[in-house]
C-alpha positions, -999 to +999 in steps of 0.1 A: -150+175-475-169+195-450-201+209-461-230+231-437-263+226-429-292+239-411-318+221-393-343+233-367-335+226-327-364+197-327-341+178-361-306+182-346-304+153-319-320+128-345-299+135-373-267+131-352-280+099-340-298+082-374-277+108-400-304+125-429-323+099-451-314+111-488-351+102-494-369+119-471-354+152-468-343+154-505-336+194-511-341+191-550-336+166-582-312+177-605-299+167-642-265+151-634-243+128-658-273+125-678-303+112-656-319+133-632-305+123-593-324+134-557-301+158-538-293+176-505-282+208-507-257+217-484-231+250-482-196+257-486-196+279-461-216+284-431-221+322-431-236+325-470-269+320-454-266+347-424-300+342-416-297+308-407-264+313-392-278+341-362-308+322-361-317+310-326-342+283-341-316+266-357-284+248-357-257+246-381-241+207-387-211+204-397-212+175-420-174+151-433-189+136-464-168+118-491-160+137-521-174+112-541-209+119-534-204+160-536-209+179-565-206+218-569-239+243-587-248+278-587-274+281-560-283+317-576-289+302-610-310+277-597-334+308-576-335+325-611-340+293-632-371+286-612-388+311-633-368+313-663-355+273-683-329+286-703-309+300-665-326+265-652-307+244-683-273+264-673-277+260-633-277+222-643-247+227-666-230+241-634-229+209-617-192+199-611-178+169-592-164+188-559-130+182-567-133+204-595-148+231-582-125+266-584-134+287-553-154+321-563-162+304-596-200+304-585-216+337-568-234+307-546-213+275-545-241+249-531-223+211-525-253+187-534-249+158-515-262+125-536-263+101-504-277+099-472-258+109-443-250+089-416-252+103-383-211+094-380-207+118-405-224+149-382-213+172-356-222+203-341-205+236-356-192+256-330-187+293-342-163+296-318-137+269-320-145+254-355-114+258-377-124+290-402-139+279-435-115+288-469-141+312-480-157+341-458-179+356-480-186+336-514-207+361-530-181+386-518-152+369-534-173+357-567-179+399-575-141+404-564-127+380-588-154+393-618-140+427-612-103+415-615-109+396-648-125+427-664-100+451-649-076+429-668-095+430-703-105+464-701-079+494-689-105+516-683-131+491-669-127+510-635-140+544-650-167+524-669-180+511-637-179+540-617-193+562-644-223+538-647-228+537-609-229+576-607-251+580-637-274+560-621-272+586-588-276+612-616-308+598-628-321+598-597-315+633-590-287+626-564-261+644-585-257+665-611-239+655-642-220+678-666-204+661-698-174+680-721-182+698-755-161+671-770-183+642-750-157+622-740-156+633-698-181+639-676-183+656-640-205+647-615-212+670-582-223+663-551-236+693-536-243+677-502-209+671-499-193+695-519-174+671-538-172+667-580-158+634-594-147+632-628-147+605-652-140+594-689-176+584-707-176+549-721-171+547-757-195+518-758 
C-alpha cells in the first residue's frame, strides 16, 4: 500500500538511498496484538497534514510498503489520549491490520509502519503527476459519513443540528431567538441580513 511521509530537505536524499531505520526514527510505541511494538507513523493521504504538504522545508515520500507491516489508528485519539488514558486505551483499540481498515472510519487514519523502510521502497511525491490518493480530505469525509449515519437514525437529526448550531449564534448575541407558546419551534433572525430561519426544538 502507499503511505506519506514528511521529512526535512537535509533527510530526503539519505532516506531514498539507506530507507528509514525503524529504530532510530521510531514515531511512537503502541499496544498491538498484546505487547507493545515501536512504530512509524505515516499518512493515508498526503494533504491531511497541509502544513507539511505547502511546506517549502519539507518533502513528501511516497512510500510502497507491504501490507503486512501496516496497521490502521486514529491519530486524533492518540493527540487527545496524550492527556486523557481512558481516549489513550481506545486509540490503541483502534489499531487495525490495513487490510481492514474502512475508509472515513477514523477522523485521522494514521498507517503505522512496524518495519524499517528500505530505501527501494521510497520515491519522491510529485503533486503534480502522482496518481490522486482514494481520499481527499479524511477528516472531511469521516464528519460526512457521521452525518449520514445519524440522518439515517434520526428523521429530524438535520433540524437538531442546525437548531444547536444557531442557538449557539444566539448565545452569542449574533441572533435573536424567538421560541412558540407551545415550545416546540423556534425562529431565529438575522437582522444583518434580514433573514429568519425557522426550526423544530429538540425534544431531547
Amino acid at each position: 500500500m502507499e503511505v506519506y511521509y514528511y521529512l526535512p530537505l537535509s533527510d530526503v536524499d539519505t532516506a531514498i538511498e539507506c530507507g528509514i531505520s525503524l529504530s532510530k526514527n521510531y514515531s511512537k510505541e503502541v499496544f498491538v496484538e498484546g505487547r507493545v511494538k515501536r512504530c512509524i507513523s505515516t499518512l493515508l493521504n498526503p494533504k491531511d497534514d497541509l502544513v507539511s504538504y505547502n511546506s517549502e522545508e519539507l518533502k513528501c515520500l511516497k512510500i510502497d510498503m507491504p501490507l503486512k507491516y501496516c496497521y490502521i489508528a486514529d491519530r486524533r485519539l492518540y493527540d487527545v489520549g496524550l492527556k486523557n488514558q481512558t481516549v489513550m486505551e481506545k486509540y490503541n483499540q483502534s489499531i487495525i491490520p490495513a487490510e481492514k481498515y474502512i475508509f472515513g472510519t477514523y477522523r485521522m487514519p494514521e498507517c503505522l509502519v512496524m518495519t524499517t523502510i528500505l530505501g527501494e521502497q521510497i520515491s519522491l511525491l510529485n503533486k503534480n503527476i502522482d496518481a490522486p490518493v482514494l481520499v481527499d480530505d479524511s477528516e472531511k469525509l469521516y464528519v460526512s459519513n457521521l452525518i449520514e449515519e445519524f440522518k439515517n437514525k434520526n428523521d429530524y437529526f438535520y433540524d437538531e443540528l442546525l437548531y444547536y448550531y444557531m442557538d449557539k449564534h444566539a448565545k452569542d448575541g449574533k441572533l435573536q431567538k424567538f421560541v412558540s407558546q407551545a415550545g416546540n419551534y423556534a425562529v431565529f433572525y438575522d437582522e444583518a441580513e434580514n433573514r429568519s430561519y425557522t426550526l423544530r426544538v429538540p425534544t431531547v
